[in-house]
Steps between C-alpha positions, in 0.01 A plus 500: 500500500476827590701624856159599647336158386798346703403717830136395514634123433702557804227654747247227369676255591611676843088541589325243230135593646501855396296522211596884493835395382389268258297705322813792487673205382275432247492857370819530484555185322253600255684826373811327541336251236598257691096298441533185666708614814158771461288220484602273783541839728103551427393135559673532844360834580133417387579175746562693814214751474174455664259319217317787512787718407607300202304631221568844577890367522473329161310808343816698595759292391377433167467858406845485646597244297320676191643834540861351524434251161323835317849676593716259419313468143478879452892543563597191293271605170645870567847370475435274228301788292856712590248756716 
């Protein structure tokens, strides 16, 4: 786990209801490639929103979610091609 991964683990648990945090978390997480801590930082997120906030919330952190897995892919076939 990443060091900035460990800082958002920290303030989440310092202020739990900010779903701000969770979804930084999340992000970060997610580039990190670090899926499931990803994961359970979204479910908590999409949680503490408003239910009318939550499909714009889960909109964003898929594509989130997407862009970090299309990344990851891209660098590990480059590396594995020798590119």
């Amino acid at each position: 786990m990443c060091s900035s991964d460990l800082a958002w683990l920290v303030v989440t648990q310092a202020d739990s209801n900010s779903p701000s945090d969770f979804e930084l978390l999340a992000r970060d997480a997610y580039q990190a490639k670090e899926t499931r801590v990803g994961d359970l930082a979204s479910q908590k997120a999409l949680s503490l929103v408003p239910k009318s906030q939550r499909k714009q919330l889960q909109k964003q952190l898929q594509q989130i979610k997407a862009s970090a897995t299309t990344s990851r892919s891209a660098a590990t076939s480059g590396s594995a091609t020798g590119g």
